[in-house]
Residue, then its C-alpha position, 0 to 999 in steps of 0.5 A: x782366326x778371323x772371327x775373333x778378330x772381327x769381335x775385337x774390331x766391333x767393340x774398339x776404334x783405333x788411336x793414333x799414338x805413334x807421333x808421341x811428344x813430350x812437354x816438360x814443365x819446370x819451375x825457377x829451380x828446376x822442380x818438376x810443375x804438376x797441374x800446369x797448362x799447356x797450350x800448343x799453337x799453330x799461330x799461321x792457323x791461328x789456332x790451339x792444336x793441342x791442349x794439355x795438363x802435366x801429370x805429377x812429374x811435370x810432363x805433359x804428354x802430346x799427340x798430334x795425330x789425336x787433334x780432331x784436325x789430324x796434323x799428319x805431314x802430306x806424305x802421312x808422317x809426323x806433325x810438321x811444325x808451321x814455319x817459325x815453329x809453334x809457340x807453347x804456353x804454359x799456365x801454372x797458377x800465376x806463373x806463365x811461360x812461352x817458348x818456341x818448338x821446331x818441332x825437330x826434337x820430341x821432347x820440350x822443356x819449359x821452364x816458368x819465370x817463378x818458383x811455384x810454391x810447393x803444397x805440403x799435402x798432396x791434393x789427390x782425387x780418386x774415382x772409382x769407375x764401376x762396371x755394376x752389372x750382374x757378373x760384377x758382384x766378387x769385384x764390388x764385394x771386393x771394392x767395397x771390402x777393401x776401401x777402409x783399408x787401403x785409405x787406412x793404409x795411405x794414411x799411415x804408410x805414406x809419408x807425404x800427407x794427403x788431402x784425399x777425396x773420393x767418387x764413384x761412377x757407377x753404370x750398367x747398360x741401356x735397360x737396367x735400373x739406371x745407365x749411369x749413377x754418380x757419387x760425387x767426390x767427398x772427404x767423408x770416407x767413412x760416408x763414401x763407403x757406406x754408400x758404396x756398400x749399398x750397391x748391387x751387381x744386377x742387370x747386363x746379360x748381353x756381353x758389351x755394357x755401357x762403358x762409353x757413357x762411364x768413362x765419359x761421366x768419370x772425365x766430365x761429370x764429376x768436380x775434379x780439382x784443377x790442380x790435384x792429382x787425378x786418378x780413376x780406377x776403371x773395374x770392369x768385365x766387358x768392353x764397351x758397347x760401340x752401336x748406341x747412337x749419339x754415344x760419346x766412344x772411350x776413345x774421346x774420354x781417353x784423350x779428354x782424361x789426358x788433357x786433364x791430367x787425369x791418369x786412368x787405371x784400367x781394372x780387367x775384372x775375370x771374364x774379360x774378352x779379347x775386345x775388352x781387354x784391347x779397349x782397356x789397355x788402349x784406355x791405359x796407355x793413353x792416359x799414362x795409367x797401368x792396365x792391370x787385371x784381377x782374377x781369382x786363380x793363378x796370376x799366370x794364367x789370368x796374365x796369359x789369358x790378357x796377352x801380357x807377357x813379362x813379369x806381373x806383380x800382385x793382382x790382389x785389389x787391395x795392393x792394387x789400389x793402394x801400390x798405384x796411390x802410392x806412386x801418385x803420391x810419390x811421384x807428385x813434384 
């Protein structure tokens, strides 16, 4: 009904997805490019109407309607390019490229003048964006239970090698002992999960928490490599407080993660509302990530519970984290 719908709306804001595009870059022998820059340029305007970076399989996903100047058409369509197109830039490393787009197609295909060399090991940062409030303590236990493991797992299970580091943000709520607190990215695994074991679920209480001043922190405050994968896990219970004043929304962080290439994994902790669940797969499908929940009863029910229907796989948090780094790895180049 009408109430529930007005909780949904409280704790969202909407993202202009439809007009959906596609830059594909490639270098001289037709390998897909991760990491490359991609500049989209209105030179009648002279200005950038969208910057991007491609994900591992060399596609940069472009949003028009998410520009801050919305490039909607007069009659409220599509993006129209300016007359003689737009011009496209591609970076990667010293490899540059320039093509023009009519804007007729949604999908571009850039191909770089050189072949870009191919790191044997792939470099893969991983932030763990933790709601650590007080309903949360079966999910850190969790987190904290299955680190080792699912690293021990990639090490040994994936055949590519992988130069592997990992972060943490934490936050609770506006009140608590603190908002946000970061873990800055490290090699050191064994460290890593030492101080994530030193954490405690507390604080919260009133429903929404501050999962705009996380997901914001996650993106901008934490040393991402330029060109590395990049992965976030977003675990949490609750949707995001949208009334605190000078707050940065998720929607931002959302579109800031996919112009970085930062794909985020957003993690439906039990307990999760309507409102929450809609923020996370807006979260999700913007940033070319999985929503996907955890729960601890039966999988149908806690799918049902979501509004997913179709097939669900595990929602066990190890097979998880470990399945999602693994198609990171294997989908890189």
């Amino acid at each position: 009904g009408g109430r529930s719908n007005g909780a949904v709306q409280a704790h969202t804001r909407e993202l202009d997805v439809s007009d959906r595009r596609f830059v594909h870059v490639l270098d001289e022998a037709g390998r897909p490019v991760p990491g490359a820059r991609v500049n989209i340029v209105d030179e009648v305007s002279d200005r950038v109407v969208w910057t991007g970076t491609t994900y591992g399989d060399g596609t940069a996903p472009v949003y028009l309607g998410l520009d801050p100047a919305h490039l909607k058409a007069a009659d409220g369509g599509f993006a129209v390019a300016p007359k003689g197109g737009w011009l496209v830039q591609v970076a990667a490393g010293d490899a540059r490229a320039s093509q023009r787009w009519d804007g007729r197609t949604d999908e571009l295909a850039v191909t770089l003048d050189t072949e870009v060399p191919r790191e044997e090991t792939v470099p893969l940062d991983v932030v763990f964006l933790i709601d650590t409030t007080g309903s949360m303590g079966d999910e850190i236990a969790r987190v904290k239970a299955t680190l080792l493991d699912v690293t021990a797992r990639i090490r040994s299970d994936v055949a590519t090698p992988v130069d592997l580091r990992y972060a943490a943000v934490l936050y609770r709520d506006i009140g608590d002992a603190y908002l946000t607190s970061t873990h800055e990215f490290t090699t050191d695994v064994a460290g890593f999960d030492e101080a994530l074991r030193g954490v405690q679920a507390q604080g919260g209480g009133d429903g929404p928490e501050s999962l705009n001043q996380g997901l914001f922190q996650a993106v901008h405050g934490v040393g991402w490599r330029e060109r590395a994968a990049k992965v976030v896990f977003m675990i949490a219970d609750a949707p995001p407080h949208m009334d605190y004043e000078g707050d940065v929304p998720y929607t931002d962080s959302s579109v800031a993660a996919l112009q970085r290439g930062i794909r985020v994994h957003s993690v439906a902790a039990s307990g999760l509302d309507r409102g929450g669940s809609y923020v996370f797969r807006q979260v999700a499908q913007v940033t070319r990530g999985r929503f996907i929940f955890i729960e601890y009863g039966s999988t149908a029910a806690s799918a049902a519970s979501h509004g997913v229907t179709g097939s669900v796989g595990s929602n066990n948090l190890d097979a998880i984290i470990f399945d999602r780094v693994e198609a990171e790895i294997r989908g890189w180049g």
